[in-house]
Backbone bond lengths (Angstrom), bond angles and torsions (degrees), N, CA, C in turn:
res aa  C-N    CA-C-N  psi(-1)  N-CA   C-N-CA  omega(-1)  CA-C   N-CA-C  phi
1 X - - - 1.447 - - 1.528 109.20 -
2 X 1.104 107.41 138.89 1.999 117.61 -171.17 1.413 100.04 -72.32
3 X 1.248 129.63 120.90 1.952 134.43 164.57 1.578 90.60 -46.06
4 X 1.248 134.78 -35.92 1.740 116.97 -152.64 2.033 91.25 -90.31
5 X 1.034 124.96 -13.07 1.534 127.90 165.42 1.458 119.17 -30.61
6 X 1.207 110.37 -18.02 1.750 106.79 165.54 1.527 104.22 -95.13
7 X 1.492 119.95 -32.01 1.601 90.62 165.92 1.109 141.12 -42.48
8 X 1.323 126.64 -45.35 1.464 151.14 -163.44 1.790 82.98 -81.07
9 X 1.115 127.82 -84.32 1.484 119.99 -176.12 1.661 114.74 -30.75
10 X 1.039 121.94 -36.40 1.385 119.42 -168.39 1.729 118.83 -68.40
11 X 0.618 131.92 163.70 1.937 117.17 -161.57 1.609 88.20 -172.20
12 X 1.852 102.51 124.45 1.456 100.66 165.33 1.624 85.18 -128.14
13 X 1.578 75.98 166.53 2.037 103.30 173.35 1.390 108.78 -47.21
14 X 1.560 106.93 -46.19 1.503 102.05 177.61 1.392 137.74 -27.65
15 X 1.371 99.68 -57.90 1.641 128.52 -174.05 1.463 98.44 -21.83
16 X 1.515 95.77 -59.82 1.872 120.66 -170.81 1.108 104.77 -36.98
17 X 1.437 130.82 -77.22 1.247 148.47 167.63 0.970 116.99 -8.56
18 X 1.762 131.07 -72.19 1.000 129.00 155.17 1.214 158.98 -82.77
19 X 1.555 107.42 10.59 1.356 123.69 157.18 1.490 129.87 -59.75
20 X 1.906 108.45 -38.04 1.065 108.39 172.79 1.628 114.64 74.77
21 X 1.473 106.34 37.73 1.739 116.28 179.99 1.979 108.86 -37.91
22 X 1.211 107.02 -65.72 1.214 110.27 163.86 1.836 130.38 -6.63
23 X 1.374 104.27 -68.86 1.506 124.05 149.21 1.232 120.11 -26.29
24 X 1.097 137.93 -52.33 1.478 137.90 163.42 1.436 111.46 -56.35
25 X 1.368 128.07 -47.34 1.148 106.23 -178.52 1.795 125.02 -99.74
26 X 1.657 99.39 -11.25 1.536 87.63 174.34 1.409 108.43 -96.60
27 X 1.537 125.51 23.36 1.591 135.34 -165.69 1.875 83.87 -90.64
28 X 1.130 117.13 -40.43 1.920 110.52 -168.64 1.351 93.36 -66.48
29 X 1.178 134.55 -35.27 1.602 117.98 -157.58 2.004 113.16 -115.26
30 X 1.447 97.35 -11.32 1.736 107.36 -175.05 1.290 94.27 -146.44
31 X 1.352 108.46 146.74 1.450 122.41 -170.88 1.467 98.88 -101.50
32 X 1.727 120.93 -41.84 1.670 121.80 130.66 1.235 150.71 -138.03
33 X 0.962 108.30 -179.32 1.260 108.89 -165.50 1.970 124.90 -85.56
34 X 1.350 118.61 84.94 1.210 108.02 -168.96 1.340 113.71 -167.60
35 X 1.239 145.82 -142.04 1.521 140.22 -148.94 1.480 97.97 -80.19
36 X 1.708 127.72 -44.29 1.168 123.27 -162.56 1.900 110.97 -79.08
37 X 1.342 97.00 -0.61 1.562 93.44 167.65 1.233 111.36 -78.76
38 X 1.428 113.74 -48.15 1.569 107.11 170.74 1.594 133.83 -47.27
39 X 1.415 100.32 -19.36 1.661 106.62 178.15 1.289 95.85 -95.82
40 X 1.260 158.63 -29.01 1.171 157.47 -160.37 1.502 100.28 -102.57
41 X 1.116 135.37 -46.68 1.823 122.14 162.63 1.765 108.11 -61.82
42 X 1.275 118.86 -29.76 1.413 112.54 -172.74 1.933 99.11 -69.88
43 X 1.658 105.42 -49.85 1.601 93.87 -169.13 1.592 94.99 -73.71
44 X 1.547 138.93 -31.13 1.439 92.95 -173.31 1.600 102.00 -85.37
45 X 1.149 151.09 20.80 1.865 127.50 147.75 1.125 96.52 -79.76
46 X 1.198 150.10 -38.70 1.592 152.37 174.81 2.384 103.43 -41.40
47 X 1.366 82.52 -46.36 1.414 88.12 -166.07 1.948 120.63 -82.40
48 X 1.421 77.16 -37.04 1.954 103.73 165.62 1.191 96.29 -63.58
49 X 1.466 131.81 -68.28 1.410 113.50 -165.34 1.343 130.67 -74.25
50 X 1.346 99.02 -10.22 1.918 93.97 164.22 1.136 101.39 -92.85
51 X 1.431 160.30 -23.69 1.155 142.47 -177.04 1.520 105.02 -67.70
52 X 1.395 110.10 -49.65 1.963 126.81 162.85 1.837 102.30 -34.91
53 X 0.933 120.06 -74.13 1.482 118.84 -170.54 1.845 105.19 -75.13
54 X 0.979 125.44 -16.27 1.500 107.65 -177.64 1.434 101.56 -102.91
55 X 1.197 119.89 -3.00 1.530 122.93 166.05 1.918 116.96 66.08
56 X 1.219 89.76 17.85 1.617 108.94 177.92 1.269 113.25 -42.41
57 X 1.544 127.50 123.96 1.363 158.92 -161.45 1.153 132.91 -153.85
58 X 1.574 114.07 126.79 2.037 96.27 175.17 1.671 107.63 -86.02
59 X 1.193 112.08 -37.33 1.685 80.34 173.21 1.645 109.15 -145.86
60 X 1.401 134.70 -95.05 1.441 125.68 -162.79 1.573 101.46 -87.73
61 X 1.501 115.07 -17.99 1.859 115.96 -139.44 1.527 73.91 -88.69
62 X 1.696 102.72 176.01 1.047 124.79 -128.01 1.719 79.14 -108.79
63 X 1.929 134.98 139.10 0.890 146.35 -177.01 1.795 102.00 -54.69
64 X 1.063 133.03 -24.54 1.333 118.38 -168.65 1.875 103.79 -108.25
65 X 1.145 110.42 -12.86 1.691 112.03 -173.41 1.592 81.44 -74.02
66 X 1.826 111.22 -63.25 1.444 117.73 -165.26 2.049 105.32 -40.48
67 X 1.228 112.87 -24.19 1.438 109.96 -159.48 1.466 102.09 -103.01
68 X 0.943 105.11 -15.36 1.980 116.16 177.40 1.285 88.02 -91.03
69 X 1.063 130.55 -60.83 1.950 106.64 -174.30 1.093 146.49 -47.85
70 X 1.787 88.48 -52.44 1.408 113.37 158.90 1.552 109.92 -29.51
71 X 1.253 113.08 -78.62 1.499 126.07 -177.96 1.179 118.88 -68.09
72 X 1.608 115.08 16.32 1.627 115.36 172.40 1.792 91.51 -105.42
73 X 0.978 97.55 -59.54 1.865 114.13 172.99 1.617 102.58 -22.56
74 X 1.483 103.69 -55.05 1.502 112.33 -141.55 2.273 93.66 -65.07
75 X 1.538 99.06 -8.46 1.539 97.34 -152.04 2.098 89.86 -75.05
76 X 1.481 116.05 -32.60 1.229 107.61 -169.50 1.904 103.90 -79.62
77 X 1.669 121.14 -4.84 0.971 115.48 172.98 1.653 116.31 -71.06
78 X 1.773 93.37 -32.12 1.902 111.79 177.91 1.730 108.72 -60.68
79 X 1.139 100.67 -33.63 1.913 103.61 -153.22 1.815 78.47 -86.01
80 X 0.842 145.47 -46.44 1.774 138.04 172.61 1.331 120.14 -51.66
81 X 1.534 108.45 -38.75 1.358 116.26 -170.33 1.717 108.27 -72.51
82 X 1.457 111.02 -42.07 0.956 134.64 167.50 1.578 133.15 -48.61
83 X 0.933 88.30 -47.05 2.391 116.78 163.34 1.337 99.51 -50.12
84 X 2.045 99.34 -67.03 1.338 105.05 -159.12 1.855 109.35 -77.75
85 X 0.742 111.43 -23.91 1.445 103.66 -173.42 2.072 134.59 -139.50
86 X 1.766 74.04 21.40 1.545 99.69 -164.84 1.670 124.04 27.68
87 X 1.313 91.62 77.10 1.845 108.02 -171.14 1.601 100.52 -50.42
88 X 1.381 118.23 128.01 1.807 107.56 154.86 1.589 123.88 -76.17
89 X 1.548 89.47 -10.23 1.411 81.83 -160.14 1.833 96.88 -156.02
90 X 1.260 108.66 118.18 1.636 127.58 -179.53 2.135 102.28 -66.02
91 X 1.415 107.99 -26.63 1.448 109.55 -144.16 1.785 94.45 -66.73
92 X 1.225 141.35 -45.54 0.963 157.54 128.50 1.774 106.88 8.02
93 X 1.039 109.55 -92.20 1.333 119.37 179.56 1.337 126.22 -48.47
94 X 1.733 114.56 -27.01 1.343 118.15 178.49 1.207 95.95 -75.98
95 X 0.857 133.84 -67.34 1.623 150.00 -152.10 2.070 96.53 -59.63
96 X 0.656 121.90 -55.53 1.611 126.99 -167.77 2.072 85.43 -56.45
97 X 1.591 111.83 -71.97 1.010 128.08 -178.04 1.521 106.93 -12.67
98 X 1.475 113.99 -70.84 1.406 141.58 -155.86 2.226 96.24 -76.91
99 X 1.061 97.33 -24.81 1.446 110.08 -169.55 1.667 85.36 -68.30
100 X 1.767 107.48 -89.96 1.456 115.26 164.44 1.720 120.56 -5.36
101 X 0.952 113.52 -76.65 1.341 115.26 -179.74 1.235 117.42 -69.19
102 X 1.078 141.95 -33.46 1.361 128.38 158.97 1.524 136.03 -64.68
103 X 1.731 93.97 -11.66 1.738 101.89 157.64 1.169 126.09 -102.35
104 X 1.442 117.94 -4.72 1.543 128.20 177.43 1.638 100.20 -80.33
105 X 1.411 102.84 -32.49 1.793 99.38 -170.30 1.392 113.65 -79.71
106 X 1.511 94.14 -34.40 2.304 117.16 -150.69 2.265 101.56 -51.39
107 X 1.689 99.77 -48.07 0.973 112.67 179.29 1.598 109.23 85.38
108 X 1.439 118.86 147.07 1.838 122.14 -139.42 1.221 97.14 -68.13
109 X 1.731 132.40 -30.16 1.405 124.61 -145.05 2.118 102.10 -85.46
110 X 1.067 113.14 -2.28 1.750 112.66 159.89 1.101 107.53 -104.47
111 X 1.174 105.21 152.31 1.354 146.70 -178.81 1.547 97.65 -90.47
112 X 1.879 131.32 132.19 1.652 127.22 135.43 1.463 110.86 -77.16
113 X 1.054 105.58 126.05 1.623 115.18 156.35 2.017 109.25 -90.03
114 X 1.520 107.98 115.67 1.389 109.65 -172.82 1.465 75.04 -141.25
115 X 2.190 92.75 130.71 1.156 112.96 174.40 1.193 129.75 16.77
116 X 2.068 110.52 56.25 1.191 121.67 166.49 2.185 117.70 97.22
117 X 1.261 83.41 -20.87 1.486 96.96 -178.41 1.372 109.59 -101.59
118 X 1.904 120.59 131.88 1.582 102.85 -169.19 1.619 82.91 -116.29
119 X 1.693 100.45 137.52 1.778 100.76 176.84 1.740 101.90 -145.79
120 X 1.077 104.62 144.81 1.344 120.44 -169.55 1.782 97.24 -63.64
121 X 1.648 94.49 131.53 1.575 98.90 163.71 1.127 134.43 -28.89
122 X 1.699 123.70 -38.67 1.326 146.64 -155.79 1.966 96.88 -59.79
123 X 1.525 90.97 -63.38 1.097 116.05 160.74 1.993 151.60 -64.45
124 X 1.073 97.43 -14.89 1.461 135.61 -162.62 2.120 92.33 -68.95
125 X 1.503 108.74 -42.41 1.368 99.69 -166.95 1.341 111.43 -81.91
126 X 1.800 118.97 -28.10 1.036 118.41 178.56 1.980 110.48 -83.33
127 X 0.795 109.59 -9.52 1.490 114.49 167.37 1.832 106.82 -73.24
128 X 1.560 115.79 -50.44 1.168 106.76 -160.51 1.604 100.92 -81.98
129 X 1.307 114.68 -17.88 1.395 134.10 -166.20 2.073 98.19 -62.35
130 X 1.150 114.84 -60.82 1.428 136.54 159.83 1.522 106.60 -52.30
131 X 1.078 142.48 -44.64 1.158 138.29 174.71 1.460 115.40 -62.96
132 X 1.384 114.92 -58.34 1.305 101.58 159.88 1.539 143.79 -46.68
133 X 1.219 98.25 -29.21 1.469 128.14 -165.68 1.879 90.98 -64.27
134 X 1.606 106.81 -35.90 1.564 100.36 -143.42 1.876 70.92 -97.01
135 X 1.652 135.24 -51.23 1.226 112.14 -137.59 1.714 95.55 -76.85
136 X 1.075 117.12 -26.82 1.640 118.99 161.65 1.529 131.54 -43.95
137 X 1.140 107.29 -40.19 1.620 128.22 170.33 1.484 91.61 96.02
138 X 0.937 107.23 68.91 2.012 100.51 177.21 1.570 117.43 57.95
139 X 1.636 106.83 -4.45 1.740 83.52 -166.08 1.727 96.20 -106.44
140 X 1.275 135.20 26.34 1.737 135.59 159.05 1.409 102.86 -55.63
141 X 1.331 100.50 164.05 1.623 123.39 -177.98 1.117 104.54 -144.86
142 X 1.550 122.73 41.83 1.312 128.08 -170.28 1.717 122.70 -86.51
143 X 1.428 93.83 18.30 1.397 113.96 166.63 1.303 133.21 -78.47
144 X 1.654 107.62 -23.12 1.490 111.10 167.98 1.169 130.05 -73.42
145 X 1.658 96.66 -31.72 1.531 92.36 157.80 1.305 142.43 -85.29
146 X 1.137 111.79 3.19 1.480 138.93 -167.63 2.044 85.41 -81.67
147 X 1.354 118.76 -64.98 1.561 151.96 169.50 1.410 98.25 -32.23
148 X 1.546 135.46 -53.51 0.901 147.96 -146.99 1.641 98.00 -96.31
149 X 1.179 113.36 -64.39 1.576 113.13 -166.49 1.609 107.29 -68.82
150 X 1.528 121.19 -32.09 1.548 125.00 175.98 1.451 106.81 -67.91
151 X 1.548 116.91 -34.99 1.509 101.69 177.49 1.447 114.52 -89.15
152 X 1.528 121.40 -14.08 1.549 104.19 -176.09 1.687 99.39 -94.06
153 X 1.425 124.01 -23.62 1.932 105.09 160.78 1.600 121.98 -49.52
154 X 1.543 103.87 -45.72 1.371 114.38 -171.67 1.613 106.35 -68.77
155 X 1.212 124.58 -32.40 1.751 139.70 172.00 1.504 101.75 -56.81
156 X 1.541 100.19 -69.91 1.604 101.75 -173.57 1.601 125.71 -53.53
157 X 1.473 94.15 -31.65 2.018 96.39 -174.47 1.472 95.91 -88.63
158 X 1.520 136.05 -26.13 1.317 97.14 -176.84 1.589 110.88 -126.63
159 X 1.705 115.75 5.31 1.278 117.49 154.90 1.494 152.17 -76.75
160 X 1.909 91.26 -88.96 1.048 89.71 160.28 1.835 122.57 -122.53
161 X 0.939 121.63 -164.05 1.504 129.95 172.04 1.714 105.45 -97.29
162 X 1.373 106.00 -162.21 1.337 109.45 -168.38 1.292 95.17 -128.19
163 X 1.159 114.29 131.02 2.244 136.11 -172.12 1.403 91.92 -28.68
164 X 1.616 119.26 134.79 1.328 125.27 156.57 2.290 97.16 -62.40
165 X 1.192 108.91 -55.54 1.424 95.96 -174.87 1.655 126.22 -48.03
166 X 1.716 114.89 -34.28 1.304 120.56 157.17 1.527 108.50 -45.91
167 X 1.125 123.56 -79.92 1.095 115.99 -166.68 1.687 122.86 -31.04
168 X 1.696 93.44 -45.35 1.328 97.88 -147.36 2.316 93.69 -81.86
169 X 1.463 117.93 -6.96 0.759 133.13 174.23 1.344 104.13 -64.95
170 X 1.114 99.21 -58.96 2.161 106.39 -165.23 1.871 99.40 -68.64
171 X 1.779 106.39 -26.21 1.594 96.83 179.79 1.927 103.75 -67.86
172 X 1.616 124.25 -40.03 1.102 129.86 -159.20 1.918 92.33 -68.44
173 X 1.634 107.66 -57.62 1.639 97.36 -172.86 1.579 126.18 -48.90
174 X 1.941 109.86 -25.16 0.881 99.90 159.18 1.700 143.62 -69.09
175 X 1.500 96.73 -32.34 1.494 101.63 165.85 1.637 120.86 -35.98
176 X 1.457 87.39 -63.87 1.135 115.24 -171.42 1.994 121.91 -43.24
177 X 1.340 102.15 -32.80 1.610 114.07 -179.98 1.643 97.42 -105.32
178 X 0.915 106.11 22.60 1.692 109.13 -169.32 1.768 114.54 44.78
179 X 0.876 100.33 55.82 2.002 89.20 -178.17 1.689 102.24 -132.76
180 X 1.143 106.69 82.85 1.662 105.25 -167.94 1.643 89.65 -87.25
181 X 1.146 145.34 16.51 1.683 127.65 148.76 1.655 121.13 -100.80
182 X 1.280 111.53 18.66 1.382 105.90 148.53 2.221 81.19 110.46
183 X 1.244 94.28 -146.11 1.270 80.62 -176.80 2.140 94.88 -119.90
184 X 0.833 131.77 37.23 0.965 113.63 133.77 1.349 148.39 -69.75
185 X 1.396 107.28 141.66 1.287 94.55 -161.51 1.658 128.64 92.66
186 X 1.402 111.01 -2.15 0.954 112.35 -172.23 1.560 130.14 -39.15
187 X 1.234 109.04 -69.18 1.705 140.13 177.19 2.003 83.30 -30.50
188 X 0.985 129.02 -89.26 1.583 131.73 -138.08 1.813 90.11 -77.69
189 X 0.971 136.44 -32.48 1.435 112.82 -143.65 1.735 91.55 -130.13
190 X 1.149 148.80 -9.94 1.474 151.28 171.65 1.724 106.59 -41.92
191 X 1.579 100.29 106.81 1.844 96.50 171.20 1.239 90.75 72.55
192 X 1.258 139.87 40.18 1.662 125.66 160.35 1.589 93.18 -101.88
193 X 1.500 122.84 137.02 1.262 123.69 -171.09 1.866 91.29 -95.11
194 X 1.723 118.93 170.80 1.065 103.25 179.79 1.498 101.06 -139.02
């Protein structure tokens, strides 16, 4: 047995401190950590929740299966993007993605209001497209998702549909947490028995 064997056993609070646990998990989605995360979590709840209230859909399926796929789909667009160009950072790409599709669906006659400015959808991606561009400092890759959301609308309207087994998966998980209205509402009513 090694005499130095109580080093390795010994454990201070410190360690914590400078490990920086945190880092591990906001390293998958931000390359860092600082003011422009806050604008980039603010526009996508900004962007989630109008797609949430306008109930945006390509055809009969249900607005939240269509929005869980989307963003299940979008993960084999990440693992390519990633191959090809070793992404640091996904946060970029979701956000453009979710931008895209919510103006391909929204349709011309609304207006987005983003941080005070109201601009027609038409327009809305190449505005946010540049926006990113600038709060990143040039180094986003917010093109894959840009790539990603134009080819899975154009897939969905004239290919295919979305898996009867998906569906019928996302109907069972809901059973399962008790929330048979989808996930609204989540926060107050999840696992409340009645």
């Amino acid at each position: 047995m090694s005499p130095f064997l109580s080093e390795y056993l010994y454990f201070d609070a410190e360690y914590l401190k400078r490990l920086q646990i945190w880092r591990l998990i906001t390293g998958i989605f931000v390359s860092t950590f600082d003011i422009n995360l806050v604008f980039i979590l603010l526009t996508r709840y900004q962007i989630l929740k109008f797609i949430e209230m306008s109930k945006l859909q390509i055809d009969a399926i249900s607005h939240e299966i269509e929005l869980t796929f989307f963003i299940l789909s979008f993960s084999f667009t990440l693992f390519l993007a990633n191959f090809i160009s070793e992404l640091g950072s996904f946060n970029q790409c979701i956000n453009m993605a979710l931008v895209n599709y919510m103006c391909r669906l929204c349709g011309t006659d609304n207006m987005i209001s983003f941080f005070g400015f109201s601009i027609s959808p038409i327009y809305f991606p190449y505005f946010y497209g540049f926006y990113e561009y600038m709060i990143s400092k040039g180094t986003s890759k917010f093109y894959y998702g840009l790539i990603h959301s134009v080819s899975y609308i154009y897939l969905r309207k004239k290919l295919f549909k979305i898996p009867q087994c998906y569906i019928n998966f996302y109907t069972y998980i809901l059973s399962r947490i008790n929330c048979p209205k989808g996930f609204k509402g989540v926060g107050r009513k999840i696992g409340k028995k009645k």
